[in-house]
MARKOL-764611 format. One record per atom (N, C-alpha, C): x, y, z; residue in one letter. Coordinates in steps of 0.2 Angstrom, whole numbers, plus 2048, in hexadecimal, padded with zeros to 3 digits. Example, Ala and Ser with C-alpha at 12.3 -4.5 7.8 and 13.67 -1.06 7.14 Angstrom:
2
8427E4827A 83E7EA827A 8427F0827A 8407F5823S 8447FB824S 840800827S 
This chain:
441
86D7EF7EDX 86E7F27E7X 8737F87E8X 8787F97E3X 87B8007E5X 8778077E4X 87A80A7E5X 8758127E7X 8748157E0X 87A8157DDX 8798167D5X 8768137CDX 87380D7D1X 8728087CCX 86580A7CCX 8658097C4X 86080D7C4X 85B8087C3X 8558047C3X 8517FF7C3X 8508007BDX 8507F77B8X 84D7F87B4X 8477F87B1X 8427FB7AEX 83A7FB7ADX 83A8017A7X 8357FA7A2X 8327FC79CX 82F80479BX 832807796X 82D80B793X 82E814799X 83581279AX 83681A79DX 83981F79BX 83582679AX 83782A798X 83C830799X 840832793X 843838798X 84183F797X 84384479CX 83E84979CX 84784D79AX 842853797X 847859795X 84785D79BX 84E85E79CX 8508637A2X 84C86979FX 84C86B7A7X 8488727A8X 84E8797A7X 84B87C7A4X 8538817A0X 8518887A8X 8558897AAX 85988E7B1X 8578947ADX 8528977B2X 85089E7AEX 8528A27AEX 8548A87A9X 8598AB7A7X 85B8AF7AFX 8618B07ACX 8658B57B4X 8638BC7B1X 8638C27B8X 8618C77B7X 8668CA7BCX 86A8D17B8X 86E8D67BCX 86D8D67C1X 86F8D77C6X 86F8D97CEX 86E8DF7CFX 8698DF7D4X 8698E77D4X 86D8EB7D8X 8728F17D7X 8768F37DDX 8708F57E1X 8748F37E9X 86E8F77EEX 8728FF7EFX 86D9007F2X 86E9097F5X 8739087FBX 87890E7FAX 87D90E800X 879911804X 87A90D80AX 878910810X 87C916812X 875918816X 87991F81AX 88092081FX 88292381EX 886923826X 88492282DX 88591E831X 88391D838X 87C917837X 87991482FX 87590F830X 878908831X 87E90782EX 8808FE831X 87D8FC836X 87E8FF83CX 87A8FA842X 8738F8841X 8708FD840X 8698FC83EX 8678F7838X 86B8F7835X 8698F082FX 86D8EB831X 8728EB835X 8738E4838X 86F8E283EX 86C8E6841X 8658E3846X 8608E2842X 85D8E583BX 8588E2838X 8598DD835X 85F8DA831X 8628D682FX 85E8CE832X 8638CE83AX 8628C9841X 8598CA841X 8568CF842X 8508CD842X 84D8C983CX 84E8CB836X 84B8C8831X 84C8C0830X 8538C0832X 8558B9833X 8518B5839X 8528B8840X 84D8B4844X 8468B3843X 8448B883EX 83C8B683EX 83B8B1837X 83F8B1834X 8408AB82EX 8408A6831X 8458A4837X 84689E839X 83F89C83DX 83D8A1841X 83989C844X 83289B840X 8308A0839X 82B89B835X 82C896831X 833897830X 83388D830X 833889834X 83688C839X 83488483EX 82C885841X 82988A840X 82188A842X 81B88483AX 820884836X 81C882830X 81B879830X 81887682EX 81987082EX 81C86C829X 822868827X 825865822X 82186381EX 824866817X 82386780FX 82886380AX 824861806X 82885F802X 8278637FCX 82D8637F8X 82D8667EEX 8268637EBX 82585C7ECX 8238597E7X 81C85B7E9X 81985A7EDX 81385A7F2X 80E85E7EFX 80885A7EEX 80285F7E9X 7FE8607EFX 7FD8657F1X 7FA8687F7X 7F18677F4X 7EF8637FBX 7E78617F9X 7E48657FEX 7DD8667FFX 7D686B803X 7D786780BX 7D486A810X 7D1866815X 7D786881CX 7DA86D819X 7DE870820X 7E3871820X 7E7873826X 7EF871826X 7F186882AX 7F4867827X 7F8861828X 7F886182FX 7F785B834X 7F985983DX 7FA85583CX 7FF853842X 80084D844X 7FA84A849X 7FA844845X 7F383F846X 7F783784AX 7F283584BX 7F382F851X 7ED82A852X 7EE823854X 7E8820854X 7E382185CX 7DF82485CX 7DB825860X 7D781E864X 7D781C860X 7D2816861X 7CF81085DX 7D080A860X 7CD806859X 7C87FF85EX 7C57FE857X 7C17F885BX 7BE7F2854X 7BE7EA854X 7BA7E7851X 7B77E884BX 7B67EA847X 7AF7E8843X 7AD7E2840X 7A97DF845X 7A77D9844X 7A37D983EX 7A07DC83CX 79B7DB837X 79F7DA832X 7A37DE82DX 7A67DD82CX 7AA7D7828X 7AE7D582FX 7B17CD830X 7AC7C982FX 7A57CA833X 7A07C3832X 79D7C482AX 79E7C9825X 79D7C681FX 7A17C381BX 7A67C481CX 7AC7C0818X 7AB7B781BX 7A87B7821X 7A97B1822X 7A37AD821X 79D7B181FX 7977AF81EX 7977AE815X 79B7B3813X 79A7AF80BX 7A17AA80CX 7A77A980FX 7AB7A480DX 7A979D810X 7A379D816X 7A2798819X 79C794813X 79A79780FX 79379580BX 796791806X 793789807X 797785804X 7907837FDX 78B7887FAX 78A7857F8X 78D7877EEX 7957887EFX 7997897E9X 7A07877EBX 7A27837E4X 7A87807E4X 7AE7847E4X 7AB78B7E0X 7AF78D7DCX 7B17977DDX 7AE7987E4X 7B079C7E5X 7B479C7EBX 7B57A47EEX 7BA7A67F2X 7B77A37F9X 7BD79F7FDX 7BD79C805X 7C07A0807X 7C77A4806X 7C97A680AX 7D07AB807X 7D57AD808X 7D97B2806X 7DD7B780AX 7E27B8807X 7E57C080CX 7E97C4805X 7ED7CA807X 7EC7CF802X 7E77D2801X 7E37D5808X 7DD7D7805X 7DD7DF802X 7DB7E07FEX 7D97E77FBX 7D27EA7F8X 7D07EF7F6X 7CA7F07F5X 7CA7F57F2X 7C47F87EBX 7C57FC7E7X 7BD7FF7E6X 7BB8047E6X 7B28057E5X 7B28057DFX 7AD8017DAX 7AA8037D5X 7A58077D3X 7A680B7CEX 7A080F7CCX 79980E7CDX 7988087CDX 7918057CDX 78F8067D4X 7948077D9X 7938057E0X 7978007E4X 7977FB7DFX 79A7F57DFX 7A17F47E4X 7A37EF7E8X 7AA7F17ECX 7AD7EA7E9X 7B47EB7E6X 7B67E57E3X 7BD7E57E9X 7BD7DE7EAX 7C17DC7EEX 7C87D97ECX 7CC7D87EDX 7D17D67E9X 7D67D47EEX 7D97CA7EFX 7DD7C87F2X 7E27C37EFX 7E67C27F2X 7EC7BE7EEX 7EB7B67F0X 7F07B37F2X 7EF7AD7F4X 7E77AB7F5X 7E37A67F3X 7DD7A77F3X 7DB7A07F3X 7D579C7FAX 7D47947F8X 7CE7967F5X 7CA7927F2X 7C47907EFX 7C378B7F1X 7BD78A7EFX 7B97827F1X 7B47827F7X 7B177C7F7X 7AA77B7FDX 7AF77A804X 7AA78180AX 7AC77F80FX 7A977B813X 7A9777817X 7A477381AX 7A2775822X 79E770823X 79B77782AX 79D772830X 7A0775836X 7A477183BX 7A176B83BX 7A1765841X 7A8764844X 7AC76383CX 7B276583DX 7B9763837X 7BD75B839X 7C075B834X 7C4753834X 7C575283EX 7C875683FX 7CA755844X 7C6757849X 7C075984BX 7BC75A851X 7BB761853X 7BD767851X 7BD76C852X 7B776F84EX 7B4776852X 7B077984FX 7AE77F84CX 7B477C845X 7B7780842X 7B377F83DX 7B1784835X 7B078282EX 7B677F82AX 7B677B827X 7BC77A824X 7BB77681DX 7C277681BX 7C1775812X 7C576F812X 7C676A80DX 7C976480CX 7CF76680AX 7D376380AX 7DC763806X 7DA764800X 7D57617FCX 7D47637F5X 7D576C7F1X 7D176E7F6X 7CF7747F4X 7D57787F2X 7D277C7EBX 7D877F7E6X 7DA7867EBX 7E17867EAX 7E378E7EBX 7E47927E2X 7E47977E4X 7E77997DEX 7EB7A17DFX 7EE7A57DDX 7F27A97DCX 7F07B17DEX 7EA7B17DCX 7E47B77DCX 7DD7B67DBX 7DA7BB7DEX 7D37BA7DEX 7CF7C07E0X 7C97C17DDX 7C47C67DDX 7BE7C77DEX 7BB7C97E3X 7B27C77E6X 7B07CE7E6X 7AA7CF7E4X 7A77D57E4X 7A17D67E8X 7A27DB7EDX 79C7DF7F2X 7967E37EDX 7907E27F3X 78C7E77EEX 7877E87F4X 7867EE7F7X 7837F37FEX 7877EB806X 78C7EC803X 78F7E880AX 78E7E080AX 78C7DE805X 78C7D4805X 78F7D4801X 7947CD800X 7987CD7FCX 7937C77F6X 7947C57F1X 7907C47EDX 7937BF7E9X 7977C07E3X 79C7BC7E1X 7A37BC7DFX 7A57B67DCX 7AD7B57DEX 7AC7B67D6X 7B37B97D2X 7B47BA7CCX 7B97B47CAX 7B77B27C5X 7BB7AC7C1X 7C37AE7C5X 7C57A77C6X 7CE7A97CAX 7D07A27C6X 7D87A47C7X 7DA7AC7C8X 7D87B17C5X 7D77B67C7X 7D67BC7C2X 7DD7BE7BEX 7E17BE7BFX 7E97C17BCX 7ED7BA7BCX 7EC7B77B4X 7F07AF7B4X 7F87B27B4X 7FD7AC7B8X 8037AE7B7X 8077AE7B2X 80C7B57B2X 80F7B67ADX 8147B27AAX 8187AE7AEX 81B7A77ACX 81C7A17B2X 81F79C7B1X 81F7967B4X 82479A7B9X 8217977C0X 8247987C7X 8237A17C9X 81F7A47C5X 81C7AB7C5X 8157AC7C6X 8147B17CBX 80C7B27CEX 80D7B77CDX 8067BC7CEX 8047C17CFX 7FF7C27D5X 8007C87DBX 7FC7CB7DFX 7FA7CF7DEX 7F27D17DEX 7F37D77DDX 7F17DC7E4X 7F27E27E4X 7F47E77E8X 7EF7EC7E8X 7F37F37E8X 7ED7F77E8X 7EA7F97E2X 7E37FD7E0X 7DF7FA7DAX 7DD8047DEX 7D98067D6X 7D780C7D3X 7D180C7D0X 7CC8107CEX 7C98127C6X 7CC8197C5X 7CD8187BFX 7D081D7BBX 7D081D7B4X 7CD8227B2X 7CF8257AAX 7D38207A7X 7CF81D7A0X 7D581979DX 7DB81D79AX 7DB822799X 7E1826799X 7E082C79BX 7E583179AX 7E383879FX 7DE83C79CX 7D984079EX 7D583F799X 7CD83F799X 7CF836797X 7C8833793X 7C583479AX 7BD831796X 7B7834798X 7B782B79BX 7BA827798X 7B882079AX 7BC81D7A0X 7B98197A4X 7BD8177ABX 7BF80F7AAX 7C380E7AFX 7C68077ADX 7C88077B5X 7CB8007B7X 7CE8007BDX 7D47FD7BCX 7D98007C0X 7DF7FD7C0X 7E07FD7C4X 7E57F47C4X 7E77F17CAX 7EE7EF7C9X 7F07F17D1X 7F87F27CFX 7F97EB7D2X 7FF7E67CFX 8007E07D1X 8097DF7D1X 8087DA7D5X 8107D77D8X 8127D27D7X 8177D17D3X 8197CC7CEX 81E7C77D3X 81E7C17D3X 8257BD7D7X 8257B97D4X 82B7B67D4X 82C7B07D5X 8307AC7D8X 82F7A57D8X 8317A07DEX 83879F7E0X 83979E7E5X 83F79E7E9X 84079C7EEX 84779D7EFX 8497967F7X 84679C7FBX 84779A802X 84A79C807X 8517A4807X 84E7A9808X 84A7AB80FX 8417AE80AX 8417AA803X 83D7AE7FEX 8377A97FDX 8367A8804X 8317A0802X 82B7A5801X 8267AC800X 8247AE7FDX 8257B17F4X 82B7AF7F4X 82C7B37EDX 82F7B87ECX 8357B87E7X 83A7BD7E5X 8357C07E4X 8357C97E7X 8347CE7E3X 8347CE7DAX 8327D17D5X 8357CF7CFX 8307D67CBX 82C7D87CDX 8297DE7C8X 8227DF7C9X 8217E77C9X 81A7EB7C9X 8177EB7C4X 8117E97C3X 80D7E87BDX 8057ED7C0X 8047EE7B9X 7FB7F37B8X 7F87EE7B3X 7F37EB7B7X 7EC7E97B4X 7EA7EC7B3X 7E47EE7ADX 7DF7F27ACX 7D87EB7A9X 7D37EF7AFX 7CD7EA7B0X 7C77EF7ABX 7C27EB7A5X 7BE7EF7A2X 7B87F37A8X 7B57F77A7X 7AD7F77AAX 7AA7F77A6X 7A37F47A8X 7A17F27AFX 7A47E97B0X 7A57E97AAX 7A87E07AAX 7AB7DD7ADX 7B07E27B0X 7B87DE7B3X 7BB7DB7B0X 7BD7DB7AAX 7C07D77A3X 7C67D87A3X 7CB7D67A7X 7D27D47A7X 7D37D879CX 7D67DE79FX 7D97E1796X 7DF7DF795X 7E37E0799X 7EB7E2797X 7F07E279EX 7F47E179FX 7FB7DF7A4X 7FF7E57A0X 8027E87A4X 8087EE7A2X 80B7ED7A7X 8147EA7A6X 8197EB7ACX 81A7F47ACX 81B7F57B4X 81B7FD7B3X 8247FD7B8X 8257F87BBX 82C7F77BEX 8307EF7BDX 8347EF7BBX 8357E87BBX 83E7E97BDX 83E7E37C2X 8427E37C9X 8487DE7C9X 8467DB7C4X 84C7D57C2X 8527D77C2X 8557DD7C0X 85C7DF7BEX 85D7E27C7X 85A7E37CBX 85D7E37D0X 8607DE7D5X 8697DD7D7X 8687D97D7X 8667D47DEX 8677D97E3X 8617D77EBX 85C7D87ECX 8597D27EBX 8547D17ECX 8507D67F2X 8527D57F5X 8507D97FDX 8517E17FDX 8537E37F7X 8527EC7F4X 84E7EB7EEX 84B7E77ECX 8447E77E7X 83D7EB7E8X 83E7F07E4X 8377F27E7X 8307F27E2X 82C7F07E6X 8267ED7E4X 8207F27E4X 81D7F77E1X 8197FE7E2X 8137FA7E0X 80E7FE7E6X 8057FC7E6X 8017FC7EBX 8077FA7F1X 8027F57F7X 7FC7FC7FBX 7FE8027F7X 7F98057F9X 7F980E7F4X 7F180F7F3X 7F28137EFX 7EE81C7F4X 7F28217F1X 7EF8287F4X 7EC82D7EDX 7E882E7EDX 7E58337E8X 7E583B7EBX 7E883F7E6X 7E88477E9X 7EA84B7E3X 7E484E7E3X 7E78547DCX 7E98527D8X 7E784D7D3X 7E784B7CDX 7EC8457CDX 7EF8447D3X 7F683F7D3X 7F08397D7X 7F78337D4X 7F582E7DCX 7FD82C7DCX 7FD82B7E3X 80282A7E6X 8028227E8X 80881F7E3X 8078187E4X 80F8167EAX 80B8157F0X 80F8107F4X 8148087F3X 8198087F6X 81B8027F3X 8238007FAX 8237FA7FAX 8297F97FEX 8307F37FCX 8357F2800X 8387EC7FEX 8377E7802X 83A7E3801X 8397DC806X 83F7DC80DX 8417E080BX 8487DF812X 8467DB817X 8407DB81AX 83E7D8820X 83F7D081DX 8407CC817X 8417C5816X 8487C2817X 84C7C9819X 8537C5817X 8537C6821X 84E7C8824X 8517C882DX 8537D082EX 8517D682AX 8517DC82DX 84D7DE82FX 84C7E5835X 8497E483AX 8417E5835X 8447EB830X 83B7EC82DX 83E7EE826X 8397EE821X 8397F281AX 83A7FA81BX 83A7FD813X 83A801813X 83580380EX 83380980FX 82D80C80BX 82E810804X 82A811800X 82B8167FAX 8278187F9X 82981D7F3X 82081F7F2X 8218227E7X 81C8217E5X 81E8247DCX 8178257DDX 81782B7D6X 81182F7D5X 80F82E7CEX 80A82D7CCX 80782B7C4X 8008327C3X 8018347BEX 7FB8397BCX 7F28367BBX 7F08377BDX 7E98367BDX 7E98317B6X 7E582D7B4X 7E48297AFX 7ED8247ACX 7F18267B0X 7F88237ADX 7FB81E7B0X 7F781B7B4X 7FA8147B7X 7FB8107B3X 7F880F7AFX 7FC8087ABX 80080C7A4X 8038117A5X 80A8137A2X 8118147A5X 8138107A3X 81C80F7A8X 81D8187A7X 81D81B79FX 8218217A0X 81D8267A4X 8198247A6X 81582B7AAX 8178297B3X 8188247B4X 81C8237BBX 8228287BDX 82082A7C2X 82782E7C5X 82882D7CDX 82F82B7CFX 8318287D5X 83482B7D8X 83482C7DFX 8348317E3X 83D8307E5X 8448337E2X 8498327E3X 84D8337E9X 84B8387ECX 84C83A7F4X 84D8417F3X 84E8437EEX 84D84C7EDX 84784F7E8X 8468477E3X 84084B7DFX 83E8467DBX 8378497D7X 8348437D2X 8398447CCX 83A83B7CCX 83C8397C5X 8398357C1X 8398347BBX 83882E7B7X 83E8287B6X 84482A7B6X 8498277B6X 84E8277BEX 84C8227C1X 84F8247C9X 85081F7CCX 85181D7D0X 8538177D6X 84D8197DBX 8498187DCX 8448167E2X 8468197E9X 84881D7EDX 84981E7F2X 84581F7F7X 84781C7FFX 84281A804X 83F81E807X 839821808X 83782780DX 834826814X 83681D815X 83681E81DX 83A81681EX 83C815823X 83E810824X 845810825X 84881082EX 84F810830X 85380782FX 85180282EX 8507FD82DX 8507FA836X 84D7FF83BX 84F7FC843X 849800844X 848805847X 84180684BX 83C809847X 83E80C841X 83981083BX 839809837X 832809834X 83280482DX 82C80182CX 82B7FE828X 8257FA825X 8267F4821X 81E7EF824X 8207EA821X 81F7EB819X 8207E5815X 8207E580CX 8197E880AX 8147E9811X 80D7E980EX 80A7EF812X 8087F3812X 8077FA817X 8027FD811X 7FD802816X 7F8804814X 7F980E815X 7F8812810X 7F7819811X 7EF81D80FX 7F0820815X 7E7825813X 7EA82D812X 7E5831811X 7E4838814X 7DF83A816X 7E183D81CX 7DD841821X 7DD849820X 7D984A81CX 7DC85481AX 7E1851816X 7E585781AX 7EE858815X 7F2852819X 7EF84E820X 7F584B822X 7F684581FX 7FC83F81CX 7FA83981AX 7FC836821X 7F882F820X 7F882B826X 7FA824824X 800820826X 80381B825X 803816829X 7FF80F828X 7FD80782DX 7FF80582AX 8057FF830X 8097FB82FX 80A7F7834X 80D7EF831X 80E7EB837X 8167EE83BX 8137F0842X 81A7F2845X 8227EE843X 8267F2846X 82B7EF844X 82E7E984CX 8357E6848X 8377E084DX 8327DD853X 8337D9855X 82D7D6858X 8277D3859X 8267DB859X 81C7DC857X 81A7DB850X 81E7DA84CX 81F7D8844X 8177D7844X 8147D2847X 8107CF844X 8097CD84AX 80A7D3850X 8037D4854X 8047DA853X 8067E1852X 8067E6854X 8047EA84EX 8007F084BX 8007F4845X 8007FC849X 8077FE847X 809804848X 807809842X 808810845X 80481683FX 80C81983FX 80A81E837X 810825838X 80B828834X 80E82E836X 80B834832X 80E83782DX 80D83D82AX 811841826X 80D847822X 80E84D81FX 80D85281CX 80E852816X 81184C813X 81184C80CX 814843809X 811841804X 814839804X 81B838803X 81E83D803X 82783C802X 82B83D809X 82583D810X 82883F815X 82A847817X 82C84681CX 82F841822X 82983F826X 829838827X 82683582AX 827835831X 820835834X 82083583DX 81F83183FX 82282E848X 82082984AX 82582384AX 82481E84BX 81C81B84DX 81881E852X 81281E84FX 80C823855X 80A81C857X 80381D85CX 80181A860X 80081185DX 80280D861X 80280485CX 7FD802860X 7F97FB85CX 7F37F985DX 7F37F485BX 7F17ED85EX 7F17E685CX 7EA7E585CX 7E87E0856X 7E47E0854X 7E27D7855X 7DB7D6857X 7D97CF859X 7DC7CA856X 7DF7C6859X 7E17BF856X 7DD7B8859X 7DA7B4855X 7D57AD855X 7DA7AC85BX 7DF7A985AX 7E37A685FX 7E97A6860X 7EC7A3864X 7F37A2862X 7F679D85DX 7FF7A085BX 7FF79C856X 7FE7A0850X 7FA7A684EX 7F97A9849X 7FC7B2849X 7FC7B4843X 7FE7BA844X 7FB7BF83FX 7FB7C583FX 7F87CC83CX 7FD7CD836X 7FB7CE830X 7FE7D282CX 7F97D6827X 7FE7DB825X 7FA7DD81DX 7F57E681EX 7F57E7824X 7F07EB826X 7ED7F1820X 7E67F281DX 7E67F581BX 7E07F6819X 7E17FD81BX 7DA803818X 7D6804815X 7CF805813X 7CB803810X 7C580B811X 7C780F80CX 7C681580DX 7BA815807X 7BC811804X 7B5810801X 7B1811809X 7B280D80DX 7AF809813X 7B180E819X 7B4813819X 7B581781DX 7B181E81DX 7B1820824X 7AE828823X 7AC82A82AX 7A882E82DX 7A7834834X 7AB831837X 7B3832835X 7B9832839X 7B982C83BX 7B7827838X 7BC81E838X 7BE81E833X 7C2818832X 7C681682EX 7C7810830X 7C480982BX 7C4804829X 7CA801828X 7CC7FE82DX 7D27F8829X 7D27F282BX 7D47EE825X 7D47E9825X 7DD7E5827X 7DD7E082AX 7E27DC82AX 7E17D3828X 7E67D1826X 7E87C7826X 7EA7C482AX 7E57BE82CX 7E97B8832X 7EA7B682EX 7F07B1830X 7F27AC82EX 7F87A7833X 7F97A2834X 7FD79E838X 8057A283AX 8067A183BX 80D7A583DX 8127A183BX 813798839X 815797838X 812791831X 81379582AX 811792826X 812790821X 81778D821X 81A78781CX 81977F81EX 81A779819X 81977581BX 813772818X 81076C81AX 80976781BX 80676A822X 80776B828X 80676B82BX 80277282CX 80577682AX 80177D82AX 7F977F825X 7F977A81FX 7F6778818X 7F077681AX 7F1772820X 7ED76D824X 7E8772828X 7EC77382CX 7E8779832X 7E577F830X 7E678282CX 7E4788825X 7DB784823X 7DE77E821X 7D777B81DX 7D3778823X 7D4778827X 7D077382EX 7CD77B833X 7D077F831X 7CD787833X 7CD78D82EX 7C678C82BX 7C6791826X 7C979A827X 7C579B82DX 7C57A1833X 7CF7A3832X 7D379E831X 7DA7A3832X 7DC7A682DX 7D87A5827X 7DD7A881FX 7D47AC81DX 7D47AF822X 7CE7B6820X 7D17BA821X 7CE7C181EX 7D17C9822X 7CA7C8828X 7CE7CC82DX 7C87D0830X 7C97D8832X 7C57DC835X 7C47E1833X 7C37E6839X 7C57EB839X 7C47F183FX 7C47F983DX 7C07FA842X 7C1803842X 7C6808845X 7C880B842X 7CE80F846X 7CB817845X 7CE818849X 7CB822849X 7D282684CX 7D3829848X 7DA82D849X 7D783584EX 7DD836852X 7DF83D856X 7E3840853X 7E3846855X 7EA84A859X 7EF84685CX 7F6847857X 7FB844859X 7FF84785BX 80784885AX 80B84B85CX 813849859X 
């Protein structure tokens, strides 16, 4: 996309320049004595060396940046990670239970949202349904598995209640917006139906694609959308496009805003990336827009981070990602620890798809640190690979942090792959682990 050309998306405002405050006289200074010039060109050189080095004693700040409680900003790092089987064995004890036709077997795009009640709703894309059956499978393995029959669909929703997972919501939950178009959705909120009100709603940010060849066998990039779910009912209200991507014309500079949300000081900070990695670059690049408390499903209350400052009207600009040893994939997770934010992603070239690398940062517009310390995470077998990583801050606390990642076959197009997915439930589940951050550097 060239650098000047500005994304098209419904319902954006413009803001009245900030008028330059009035100019005031200069004051003459006092002629100095006779015989003081050296002395104020020595105090001069000092004021200046003591300037310089409290900046470089300070840690990177951005304009934009709503300063939140809990410290000064460190660089952080992964200390330590391990399993969390339990975890993993519920997702596999409600998707193994065949006695419903009609709920969730299995899934990735995993995300998650607390509800008021207590409630944890879970929210995944691609989704099978239907009875699994209990091993040996067609072919001799001691595996749970489902028949070819079994429906997939686009999106899907299960709800947690004190850690068992309970029920699956009518799916799809988000019907598609046209023929050869789906919806994923992404990262999800409660918030104010508008800024404000007393009433709460949930909004779920979704990613619109549609069908295409090769390198796009997931789907053309095509537009950001806002769900908004009722409570306590979760009654699908309304779809608002809040970016829409079509008029770009590379695909592979599309950006897609949601895959992860930050709350701070009345803002959330919505995460978002392109696809580069589809067309054979080494990684994606990252972004970040910020919406007012209650205004997510308002296109004119969106503001996007242009590389110098918030706009409503802008071009999207990257805050991390060299397209070679910096970068992320389309799908990455952000927390906050104190003042510092914390950034999980599948590492770059190679390790793409065993390795999840961290960065850090002082503010969501960057500069970004790192890659800090990298960490592969258990794979069933070979033949399969890690994506999706991401954070699950309800379920987090006395300095862990919860994350979740997606198996699935490394190789998965075709009958063949369709096959082996359904003859192993186990490969298209998240599962889950504990990370605990340090002192980085």
């Amino acid at each position: 996309m060239p650098d000047d050309a500005a994304p098209a998306r419904s319902g954006t405002r413009t803001e009245t320049p900030t008028q330059p405050p009035p100019r005031t006289s200069p004051r003459t200074p006092p002629r100095p004595r006779r015989g003081a010039g050296p002395w104020i060109g020595l105090l001069l050189a000092l004021t200046l060396l003591l300037g310089t080095l409290l900046v470089l004693g300070l840690p990177d700040r951005d304009d934009g940046r709503q300063d939140g409680g809990g410290g000064a900003c460190t660089p952080h790092t992964v200390a330590s990670w391990a399993e969390d089987d339990a975890l993993t064995s519920e997702f596999a004890r409600y998707g193994d239970d065949g006695a419903r036709t009609d709920d969730w077997t299995g899934g990735d795009g995993t995300h998650s949202v607390r509800l008021p009640d207590g409630r944890l709703l879970w929210l995944f894309s691609d989704t099978f349904l239907g009875r699994v059956h209990s091993p040996p499978n067609p072919v001799g393995e001691s595996y749970a598995w489902r028949d070819m029959t079994a429906p997939m669909v686009r999106n899907s929703a299960v709800l947690m209640r004190d850690g068992r997972l309970e029920s699956t919501l009518p799916a799809p939950l988000f019907p598609d917006p046209a023929p050869d178009q789906w919806r994923w959705p992404v990262g999800a909120r409660v918030e104010p139906r508008s800024p404000g009100s007393t009433e709460q709603v949930v909004r779920v940010l979704l990613w619109v694609r549609t069908a295409g060849q090769s390198p796009w066998i997931y789907g053309v990039p095509t537009a950001t959308e806002v769900a908004t779910l009722s409570l306590p009912d979760l009654r699908l209200e309304s779809v608002e496009t809040v970016l829409d991507q079509r008029e770009v014309p590379d695909p592979s500079r599309r950006v897609l805003f949601g895959t992860t949300l930050v709350e701070e000081d009345g803002w959330t900070y919505v995460f978002g990336g392109d696809d580069g990695r589809a067309v054979s670059r080494e990684a994606s690049q990252a972004y970040v827009a910020r919406v007012p408390e209650g205004g997510l499903a308002d296109p004119a209350a969106w503001e996007y981070w242009d590389g110098t400052a918030w706009q409503t009207r802008a071009r999207p600009r990257p805050v991390l990602g060299d397209g070679r040893r910096t970068g992320v994939g389309s799908a990455f997770s952000v927390v906050r620890e104190g003042r510092t934010y914390v950034l999980f992603t599948m590492a770059t070239g190679v390790k793409g798809l065993t390795t999840v690398a961290a960065y850090w940062s002082c503010s969501p517009t960057g500069p970004w640190r790192g890659p800090a310390k990298e960490f592969s995470p258990a794979l069933p077998h070979g033949g399969t690979g890690a994506y999706n990583p991401q954070t699950h801050p309800e379920l987090s606390g006395d300095g862990r942090l919860v994350l979740s990642y997606d198996v699935n076959l490394l190789e998965t197009s075709g009958a063949g792959a369709a096959v082996t997915l359904s003859r192993n439930v186990s490969l298209y589940r998240p599962r889950f682990m504990t990370v605990r951050l340090g002192p980085g550097r």
